[in-house]
PDB file with SEQRES, HELIX, SHEET and CRYST1 records, atoms N, CA, C and O in Angstrom:
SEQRES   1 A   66  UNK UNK UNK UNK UNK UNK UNK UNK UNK UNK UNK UNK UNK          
SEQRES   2 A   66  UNK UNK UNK UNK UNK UNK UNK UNK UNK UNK UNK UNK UNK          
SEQRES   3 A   66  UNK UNK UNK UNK UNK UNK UNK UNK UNK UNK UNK UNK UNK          
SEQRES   4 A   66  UNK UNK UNK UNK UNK UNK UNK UNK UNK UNK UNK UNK UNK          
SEQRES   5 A   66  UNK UNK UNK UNK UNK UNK UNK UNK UNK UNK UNK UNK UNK          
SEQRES   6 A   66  UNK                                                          
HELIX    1 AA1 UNK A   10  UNK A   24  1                                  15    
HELIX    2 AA2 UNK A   26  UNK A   47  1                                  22    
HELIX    3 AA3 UNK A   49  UNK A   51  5                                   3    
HELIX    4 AA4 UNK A   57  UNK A   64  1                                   8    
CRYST1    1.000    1.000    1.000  90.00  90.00  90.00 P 1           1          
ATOM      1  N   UNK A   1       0.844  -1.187   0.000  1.00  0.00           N  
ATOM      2  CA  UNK A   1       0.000   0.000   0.000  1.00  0.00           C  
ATOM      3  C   UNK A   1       0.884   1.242   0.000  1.00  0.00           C  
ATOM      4  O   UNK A   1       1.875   1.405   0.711  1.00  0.00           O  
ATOM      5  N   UNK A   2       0.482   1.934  -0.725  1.00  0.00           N  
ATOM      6  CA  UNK A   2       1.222   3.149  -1.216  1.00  0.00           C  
ATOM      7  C   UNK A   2       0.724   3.933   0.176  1.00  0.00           C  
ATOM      8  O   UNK A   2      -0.401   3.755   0.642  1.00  0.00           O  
ATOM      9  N   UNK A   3       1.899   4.989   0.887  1.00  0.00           N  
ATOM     10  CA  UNK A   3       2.460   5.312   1.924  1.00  0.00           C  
ATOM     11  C   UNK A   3       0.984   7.385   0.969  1.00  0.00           C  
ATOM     12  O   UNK A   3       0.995   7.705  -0.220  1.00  0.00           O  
ATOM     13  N   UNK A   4       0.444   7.848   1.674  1.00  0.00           N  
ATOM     14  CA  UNK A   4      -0.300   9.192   1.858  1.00  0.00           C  
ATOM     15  C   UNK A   4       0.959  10.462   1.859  1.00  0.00           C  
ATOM     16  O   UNK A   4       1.818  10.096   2.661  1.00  0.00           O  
ATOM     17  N   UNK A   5       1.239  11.447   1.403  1.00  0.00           N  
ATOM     18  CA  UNK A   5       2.179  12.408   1.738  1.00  0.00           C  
ATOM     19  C   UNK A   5       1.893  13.527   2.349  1.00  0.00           C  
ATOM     20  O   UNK A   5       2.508  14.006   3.302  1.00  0.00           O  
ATOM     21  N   UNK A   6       0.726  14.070   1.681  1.00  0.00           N  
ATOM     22  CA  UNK A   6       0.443  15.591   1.656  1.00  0.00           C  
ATOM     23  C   UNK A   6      -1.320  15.305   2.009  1.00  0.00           C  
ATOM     24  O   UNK A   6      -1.995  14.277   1.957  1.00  0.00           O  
ATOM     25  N   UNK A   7      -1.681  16.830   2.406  1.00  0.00           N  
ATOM     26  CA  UNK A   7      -3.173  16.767   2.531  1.00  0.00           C  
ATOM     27  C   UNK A   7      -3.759  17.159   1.750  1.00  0.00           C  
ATOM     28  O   UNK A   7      -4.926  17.546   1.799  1.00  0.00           O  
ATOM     29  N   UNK A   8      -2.818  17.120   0.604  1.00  0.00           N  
ATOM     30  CA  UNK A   8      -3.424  17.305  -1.422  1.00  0.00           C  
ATOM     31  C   UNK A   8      -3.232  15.956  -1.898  1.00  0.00           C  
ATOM     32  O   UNK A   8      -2.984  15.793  -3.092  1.00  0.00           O  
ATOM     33  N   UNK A   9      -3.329  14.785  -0.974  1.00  0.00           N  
ATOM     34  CA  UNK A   9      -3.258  13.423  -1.522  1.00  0.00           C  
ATOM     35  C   UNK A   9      -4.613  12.777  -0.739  1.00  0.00           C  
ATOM     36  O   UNK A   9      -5.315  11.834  -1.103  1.00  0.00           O  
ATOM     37  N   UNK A  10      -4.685  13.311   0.020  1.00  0.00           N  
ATOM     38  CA  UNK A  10      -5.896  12.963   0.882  1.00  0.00           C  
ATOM     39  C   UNK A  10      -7.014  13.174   0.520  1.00  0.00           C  
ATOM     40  O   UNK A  10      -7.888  12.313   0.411  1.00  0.00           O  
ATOM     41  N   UNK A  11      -7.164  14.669   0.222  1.00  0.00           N  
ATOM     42  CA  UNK A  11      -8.668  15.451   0.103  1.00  0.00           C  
ATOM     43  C   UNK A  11      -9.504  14.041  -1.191  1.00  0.00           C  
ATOM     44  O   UNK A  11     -10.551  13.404  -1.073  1.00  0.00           O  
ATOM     45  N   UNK A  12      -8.572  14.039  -2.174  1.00  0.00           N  
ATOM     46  CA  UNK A  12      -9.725  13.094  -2.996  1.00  0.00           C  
ATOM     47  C   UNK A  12     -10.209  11.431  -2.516  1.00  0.00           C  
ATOM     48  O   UNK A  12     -11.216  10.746  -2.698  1.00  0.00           O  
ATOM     49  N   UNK A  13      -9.122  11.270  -1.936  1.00  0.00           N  
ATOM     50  CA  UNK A  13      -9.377   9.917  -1.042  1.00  0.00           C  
ATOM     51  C   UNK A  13     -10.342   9.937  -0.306  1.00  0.00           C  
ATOM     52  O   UNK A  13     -11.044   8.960  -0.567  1.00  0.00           O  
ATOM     53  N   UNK A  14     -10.993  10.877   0.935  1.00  0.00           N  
ATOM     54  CA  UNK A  14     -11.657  11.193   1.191  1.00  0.00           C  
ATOM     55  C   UNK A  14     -13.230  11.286   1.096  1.00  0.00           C  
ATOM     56  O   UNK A  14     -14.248  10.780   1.567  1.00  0.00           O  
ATOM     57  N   UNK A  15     -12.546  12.825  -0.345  1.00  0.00           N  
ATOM     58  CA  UNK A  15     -13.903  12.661  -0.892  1.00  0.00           C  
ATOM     59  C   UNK A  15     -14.803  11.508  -2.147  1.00  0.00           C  
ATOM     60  O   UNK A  15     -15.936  11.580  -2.622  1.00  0.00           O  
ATOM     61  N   UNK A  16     -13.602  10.438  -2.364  1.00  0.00           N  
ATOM     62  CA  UNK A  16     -14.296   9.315  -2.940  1.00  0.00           C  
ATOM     63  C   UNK A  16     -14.965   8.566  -1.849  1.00  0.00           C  
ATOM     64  O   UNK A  16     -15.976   7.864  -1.898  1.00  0.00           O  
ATOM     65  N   UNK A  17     -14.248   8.839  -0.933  1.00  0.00           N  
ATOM     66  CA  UNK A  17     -14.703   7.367   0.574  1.00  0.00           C  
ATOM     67  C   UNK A  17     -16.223   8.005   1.024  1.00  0.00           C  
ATOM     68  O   UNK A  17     -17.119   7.185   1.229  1.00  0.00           O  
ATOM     69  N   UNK A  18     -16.400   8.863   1.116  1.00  0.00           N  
ATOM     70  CA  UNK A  18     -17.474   9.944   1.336  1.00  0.00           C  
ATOM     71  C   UNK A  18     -18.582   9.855   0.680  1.00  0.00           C  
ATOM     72  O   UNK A  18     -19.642  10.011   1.287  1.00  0.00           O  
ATOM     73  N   UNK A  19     -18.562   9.526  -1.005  1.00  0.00           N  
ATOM     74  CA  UNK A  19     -19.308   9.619  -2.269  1.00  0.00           C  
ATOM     75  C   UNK A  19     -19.995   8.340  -2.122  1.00  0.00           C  
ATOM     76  O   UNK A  19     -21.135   8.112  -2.528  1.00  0.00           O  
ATOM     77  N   UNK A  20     -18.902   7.173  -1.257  1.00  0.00           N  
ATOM     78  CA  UNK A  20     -19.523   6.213  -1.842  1.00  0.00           C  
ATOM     79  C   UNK A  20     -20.360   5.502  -0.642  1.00  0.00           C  
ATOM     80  O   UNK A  20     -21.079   4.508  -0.746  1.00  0.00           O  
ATOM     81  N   UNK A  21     -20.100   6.216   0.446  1.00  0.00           N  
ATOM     82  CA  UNK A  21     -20.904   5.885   2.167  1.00  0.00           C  
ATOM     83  C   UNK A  21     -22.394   6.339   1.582  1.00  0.00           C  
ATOM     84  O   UNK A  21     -23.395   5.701   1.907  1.00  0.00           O  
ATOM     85  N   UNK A  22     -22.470   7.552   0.646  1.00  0.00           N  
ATOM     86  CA  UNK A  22     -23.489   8.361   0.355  1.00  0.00           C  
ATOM     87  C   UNK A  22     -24.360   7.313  -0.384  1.00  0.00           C  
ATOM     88  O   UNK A  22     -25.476   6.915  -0.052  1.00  0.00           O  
ATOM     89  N   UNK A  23     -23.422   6.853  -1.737  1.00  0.00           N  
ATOM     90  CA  UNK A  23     -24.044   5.794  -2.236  1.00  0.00           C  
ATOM     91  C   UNK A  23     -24.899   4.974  -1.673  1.00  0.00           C  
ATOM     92  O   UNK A  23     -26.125   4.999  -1.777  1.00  0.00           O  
ATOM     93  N   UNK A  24     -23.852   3.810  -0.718  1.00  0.00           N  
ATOM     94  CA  UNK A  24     -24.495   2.881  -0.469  1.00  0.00           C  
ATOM     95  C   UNK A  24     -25.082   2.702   0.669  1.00  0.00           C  
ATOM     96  O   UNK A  24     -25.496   1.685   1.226  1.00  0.00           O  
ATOM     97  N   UNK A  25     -25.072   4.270   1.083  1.00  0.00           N  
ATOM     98  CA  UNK A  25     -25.811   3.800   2.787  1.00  0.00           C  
ATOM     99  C   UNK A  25     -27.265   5.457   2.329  1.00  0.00           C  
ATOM    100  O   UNK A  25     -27.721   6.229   3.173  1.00  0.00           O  
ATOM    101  N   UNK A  26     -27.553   5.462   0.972  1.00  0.00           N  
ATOM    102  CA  UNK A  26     -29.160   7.093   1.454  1.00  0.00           C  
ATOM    103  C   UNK A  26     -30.183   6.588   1.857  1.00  0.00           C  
ATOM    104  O   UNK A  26     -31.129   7.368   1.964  1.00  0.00           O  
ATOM    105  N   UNK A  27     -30.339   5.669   2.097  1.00  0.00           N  
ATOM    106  CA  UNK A  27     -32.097   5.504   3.017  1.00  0.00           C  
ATOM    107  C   UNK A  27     -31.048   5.363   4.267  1.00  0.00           C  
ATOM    108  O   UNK A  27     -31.769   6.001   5.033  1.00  0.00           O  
ATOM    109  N   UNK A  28     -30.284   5.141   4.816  1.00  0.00           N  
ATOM    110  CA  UNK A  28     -29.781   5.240   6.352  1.00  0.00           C  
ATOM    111  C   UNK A  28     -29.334   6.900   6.415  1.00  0.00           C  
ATOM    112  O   UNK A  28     -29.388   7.421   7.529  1.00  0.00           O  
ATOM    113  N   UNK A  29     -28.898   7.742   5.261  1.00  0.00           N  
ATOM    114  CA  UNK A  29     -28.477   9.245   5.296  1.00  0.00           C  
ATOM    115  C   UNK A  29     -29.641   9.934   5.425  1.00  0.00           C  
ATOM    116  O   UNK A  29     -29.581  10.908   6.176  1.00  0.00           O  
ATOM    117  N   UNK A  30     -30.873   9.661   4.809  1.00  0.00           N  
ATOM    118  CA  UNK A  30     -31.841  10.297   4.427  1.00  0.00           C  
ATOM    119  C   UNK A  30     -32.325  10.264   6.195  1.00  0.00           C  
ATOM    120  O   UNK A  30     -32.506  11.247   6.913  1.00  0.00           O  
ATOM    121  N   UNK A  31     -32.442   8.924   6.539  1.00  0.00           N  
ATOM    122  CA  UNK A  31     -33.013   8.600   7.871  1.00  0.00           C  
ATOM    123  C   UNK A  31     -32.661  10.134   9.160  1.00  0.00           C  
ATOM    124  O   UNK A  31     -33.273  10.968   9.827  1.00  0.00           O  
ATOM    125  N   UNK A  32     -31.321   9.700   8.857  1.00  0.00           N  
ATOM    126  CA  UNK A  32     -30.428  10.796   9.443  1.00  0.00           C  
ATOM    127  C   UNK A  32     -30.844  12.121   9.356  1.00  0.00           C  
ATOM    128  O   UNK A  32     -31.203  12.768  10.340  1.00  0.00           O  
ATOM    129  N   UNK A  33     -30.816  12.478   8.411  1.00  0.00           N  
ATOM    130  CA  UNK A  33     -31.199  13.774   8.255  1.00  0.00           C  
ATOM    131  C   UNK A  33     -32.806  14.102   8.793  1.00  0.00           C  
ATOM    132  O   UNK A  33     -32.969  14.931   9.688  1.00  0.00           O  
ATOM    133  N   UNK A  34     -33.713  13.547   8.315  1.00  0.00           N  
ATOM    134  CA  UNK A  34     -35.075  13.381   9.209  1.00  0.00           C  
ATOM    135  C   UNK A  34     -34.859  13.685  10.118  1.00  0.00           C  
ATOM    136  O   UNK A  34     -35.079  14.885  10.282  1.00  0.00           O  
ATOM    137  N   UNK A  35     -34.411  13.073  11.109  1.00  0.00           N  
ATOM    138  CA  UNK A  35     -34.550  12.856  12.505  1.00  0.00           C  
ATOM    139  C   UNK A  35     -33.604  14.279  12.614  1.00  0.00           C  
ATOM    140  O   UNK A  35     -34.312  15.092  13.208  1.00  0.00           O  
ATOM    141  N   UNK A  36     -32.579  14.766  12.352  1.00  0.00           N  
ATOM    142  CA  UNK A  36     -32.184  15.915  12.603  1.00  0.00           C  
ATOM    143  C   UNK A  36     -33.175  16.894  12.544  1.00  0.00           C  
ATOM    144  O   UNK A  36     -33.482  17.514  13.562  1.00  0.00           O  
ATOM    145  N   UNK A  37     -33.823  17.148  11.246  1.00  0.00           N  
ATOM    146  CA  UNK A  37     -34.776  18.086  10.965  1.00  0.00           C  
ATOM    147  C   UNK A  37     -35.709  18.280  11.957  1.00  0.00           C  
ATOM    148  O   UNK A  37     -36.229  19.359  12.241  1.00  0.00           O  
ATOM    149  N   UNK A  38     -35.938  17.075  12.546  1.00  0.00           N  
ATOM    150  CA  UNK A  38     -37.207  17.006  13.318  1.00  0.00           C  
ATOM    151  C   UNK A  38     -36.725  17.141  14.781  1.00  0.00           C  
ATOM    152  O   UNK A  38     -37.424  17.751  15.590  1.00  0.00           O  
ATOM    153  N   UNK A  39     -35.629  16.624  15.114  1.00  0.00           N  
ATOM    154  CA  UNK A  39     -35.248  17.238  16.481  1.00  0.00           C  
ATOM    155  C   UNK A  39     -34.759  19.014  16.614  1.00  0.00           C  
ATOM    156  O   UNK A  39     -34.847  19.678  17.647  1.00  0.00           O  
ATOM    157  N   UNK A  40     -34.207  19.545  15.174  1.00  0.00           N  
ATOM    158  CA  UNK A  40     -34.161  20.614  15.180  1.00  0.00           C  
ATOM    159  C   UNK A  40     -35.544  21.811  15.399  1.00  0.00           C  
ATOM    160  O   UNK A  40     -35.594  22.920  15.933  1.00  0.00           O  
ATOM    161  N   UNK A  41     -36.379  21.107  14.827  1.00  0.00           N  
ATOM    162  CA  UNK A  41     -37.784  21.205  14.928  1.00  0.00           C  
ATOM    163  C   UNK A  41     -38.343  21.207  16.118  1.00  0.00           C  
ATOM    164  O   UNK A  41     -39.175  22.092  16.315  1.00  0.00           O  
ATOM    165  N   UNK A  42     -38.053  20.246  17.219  1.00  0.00           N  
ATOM    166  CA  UNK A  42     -38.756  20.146  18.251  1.00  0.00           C  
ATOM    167  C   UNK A  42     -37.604  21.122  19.200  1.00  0.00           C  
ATOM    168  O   UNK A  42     -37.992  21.264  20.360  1.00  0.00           O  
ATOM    169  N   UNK A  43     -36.600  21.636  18.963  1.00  0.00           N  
ATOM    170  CA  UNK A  43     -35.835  22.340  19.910  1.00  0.00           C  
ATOM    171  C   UNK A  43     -36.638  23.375  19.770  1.00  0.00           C  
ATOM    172  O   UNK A  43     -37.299  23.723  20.748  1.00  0.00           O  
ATOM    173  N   UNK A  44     -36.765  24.166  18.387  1.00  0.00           N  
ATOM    174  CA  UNK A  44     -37.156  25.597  18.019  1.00  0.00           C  
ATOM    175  C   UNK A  44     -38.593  25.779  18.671  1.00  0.00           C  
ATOM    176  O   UNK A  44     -38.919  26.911  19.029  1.00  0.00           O  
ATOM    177  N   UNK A  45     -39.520  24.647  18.850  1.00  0.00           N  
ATOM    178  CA  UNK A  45     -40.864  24.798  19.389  1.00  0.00           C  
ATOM    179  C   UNK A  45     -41.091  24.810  20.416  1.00  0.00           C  
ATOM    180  O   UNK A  45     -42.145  25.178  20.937  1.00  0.00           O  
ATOM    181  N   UNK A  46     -39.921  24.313  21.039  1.00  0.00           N  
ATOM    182  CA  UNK A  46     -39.582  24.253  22.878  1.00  0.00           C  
ATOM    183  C   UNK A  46     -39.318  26.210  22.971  1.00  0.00           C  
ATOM    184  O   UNK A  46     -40.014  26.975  23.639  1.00  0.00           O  
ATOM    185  N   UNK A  47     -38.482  26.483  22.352  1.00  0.00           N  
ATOM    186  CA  UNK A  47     -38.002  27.323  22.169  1.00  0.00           C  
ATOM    187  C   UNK A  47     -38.938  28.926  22.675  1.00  0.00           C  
ATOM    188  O   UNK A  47     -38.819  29.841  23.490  1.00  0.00           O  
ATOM    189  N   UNK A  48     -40.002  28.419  21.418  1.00  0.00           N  
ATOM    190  CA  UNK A  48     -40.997  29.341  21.080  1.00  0.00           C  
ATOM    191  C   UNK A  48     -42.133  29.244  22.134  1.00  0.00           C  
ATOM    192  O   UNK A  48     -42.902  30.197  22.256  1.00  0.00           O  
ATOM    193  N   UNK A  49     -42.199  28.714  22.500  1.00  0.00           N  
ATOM    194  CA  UNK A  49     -43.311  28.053  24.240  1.00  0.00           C  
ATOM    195  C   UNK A  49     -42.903  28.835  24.953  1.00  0.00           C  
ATOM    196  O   UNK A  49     -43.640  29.653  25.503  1.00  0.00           O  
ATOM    197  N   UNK A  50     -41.191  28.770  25.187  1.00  0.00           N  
ATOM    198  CA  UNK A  50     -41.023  29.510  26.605  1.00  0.00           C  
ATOM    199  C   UNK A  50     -40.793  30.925  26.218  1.00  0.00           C  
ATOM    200  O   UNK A  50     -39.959  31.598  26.824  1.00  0.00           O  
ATOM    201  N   UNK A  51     -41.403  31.346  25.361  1.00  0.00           N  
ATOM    202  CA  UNK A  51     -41.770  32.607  24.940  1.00  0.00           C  
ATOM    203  C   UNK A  51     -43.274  33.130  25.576  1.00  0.00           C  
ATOM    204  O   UNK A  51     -43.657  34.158  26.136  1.00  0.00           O  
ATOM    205  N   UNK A  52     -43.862  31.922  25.196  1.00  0.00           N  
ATOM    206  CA  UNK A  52     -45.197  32.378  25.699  1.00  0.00           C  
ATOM    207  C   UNK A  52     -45.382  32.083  27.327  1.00  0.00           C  
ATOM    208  O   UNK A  52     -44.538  31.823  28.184  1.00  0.00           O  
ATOM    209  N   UNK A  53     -47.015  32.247  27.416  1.00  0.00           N  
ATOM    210  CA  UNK A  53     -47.537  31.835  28.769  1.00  0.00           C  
ATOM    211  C   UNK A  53     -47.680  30.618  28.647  1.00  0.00           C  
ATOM    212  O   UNK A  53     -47.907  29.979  27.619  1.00  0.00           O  
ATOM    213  N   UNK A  54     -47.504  30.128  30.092  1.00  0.00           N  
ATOM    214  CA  UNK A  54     -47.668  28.519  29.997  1.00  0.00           C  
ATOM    215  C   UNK A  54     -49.196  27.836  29.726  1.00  0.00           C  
ATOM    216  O   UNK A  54     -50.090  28.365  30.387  1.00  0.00           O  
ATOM    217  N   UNK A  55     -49.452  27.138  29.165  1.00  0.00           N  
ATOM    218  CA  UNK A  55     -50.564  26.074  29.416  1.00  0.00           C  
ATOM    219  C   UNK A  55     -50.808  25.548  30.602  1.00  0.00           C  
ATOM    220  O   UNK A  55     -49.840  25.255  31.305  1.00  0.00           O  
ATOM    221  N   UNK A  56     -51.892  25.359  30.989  1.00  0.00           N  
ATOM    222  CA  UNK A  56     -52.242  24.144  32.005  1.00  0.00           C  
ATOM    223  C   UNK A  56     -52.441  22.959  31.487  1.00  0.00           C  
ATOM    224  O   UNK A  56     -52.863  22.873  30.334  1.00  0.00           O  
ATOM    225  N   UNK A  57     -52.082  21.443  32.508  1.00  0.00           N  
ATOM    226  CA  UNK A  57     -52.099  20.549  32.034  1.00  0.00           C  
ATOM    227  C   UNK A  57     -53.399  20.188  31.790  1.00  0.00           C  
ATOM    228  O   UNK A  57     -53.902  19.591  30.838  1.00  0.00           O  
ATOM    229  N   UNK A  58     -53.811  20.588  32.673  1.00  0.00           N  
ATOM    230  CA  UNK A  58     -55.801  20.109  32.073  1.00  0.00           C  
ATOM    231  C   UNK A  58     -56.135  20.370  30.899  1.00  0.00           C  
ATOM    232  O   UNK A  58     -56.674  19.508  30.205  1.00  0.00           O  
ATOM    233  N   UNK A  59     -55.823  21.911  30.333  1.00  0.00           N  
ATOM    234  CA  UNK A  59     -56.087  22.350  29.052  1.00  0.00           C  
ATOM    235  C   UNK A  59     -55.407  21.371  27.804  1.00  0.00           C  
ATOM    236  O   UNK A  59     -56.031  21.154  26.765  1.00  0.00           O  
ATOM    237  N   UNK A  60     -54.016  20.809  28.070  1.00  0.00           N  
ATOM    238  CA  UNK A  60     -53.638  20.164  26.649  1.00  0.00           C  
ATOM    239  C   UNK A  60     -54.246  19.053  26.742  1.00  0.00           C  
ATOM    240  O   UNK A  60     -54.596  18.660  25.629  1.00  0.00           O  
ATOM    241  N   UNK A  61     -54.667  18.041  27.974  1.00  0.00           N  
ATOM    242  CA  UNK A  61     -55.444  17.104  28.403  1.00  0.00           C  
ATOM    243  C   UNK A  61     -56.609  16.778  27.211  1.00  0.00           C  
ATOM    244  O   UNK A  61     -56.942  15.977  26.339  1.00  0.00           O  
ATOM    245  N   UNK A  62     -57.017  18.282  28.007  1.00  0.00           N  
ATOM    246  CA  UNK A  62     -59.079  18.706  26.915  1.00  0.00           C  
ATOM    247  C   UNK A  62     -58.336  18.220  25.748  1.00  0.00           C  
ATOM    248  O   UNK A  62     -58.859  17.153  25.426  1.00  0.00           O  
ATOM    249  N   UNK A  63     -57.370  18.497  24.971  1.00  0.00           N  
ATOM    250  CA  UNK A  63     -57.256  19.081  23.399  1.00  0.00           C  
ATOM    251  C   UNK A  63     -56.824  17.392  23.002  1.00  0.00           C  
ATOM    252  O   UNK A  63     -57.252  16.645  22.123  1.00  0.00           O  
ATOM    253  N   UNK A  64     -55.885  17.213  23.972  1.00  0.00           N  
ATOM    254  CA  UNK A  64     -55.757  15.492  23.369  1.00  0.00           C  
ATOM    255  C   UNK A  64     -56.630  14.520  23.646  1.00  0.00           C  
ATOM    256  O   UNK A  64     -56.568  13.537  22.907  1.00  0.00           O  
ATOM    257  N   UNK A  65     -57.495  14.513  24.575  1.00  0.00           N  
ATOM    258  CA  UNK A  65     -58.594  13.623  24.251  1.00  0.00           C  
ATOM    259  C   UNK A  65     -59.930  13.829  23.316  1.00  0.00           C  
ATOM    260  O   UNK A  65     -60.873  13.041  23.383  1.00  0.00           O  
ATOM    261  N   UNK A  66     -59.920  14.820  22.551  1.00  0.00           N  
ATOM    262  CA  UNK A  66     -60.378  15.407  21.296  1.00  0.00           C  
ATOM    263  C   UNK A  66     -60.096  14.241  20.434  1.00  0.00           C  
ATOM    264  O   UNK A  66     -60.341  14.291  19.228  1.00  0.00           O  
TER     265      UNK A  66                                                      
END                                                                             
């Protein structure tokens, strides 16, 4: 195995090893990303709550047994 020199020998090594995780793993990337979106999602709404006045628990109670 040929010995790496520089980090201008790397970058394409890399970005082939990279191309091809993408390849053969996008329904496990895609997964990934979901779940980011959506935890990013649920931070920002936490977020935006403690902006407001609080709810009572009785009140979200009413709305989920709707």
């Amino acid at each position: 195995m040929e010995k790496v020199k520089t980090q201008t020998d790397l970058k394409p090594l890399i970005k082939e090893t990279l191309n091809e995780m993408i390849r053969d793993n996008k329904e496990e990337i895609r997964e990934l990303i979901k779940e980011a979106i959506e935890d990013i999602s649920l931070a920002n709404d936490v977020k935006e709550g403690r902006k407001n006045d609080c709810v009572s628990e009785r009140k979200i109670l009413r709305i989920l047994d709707k």
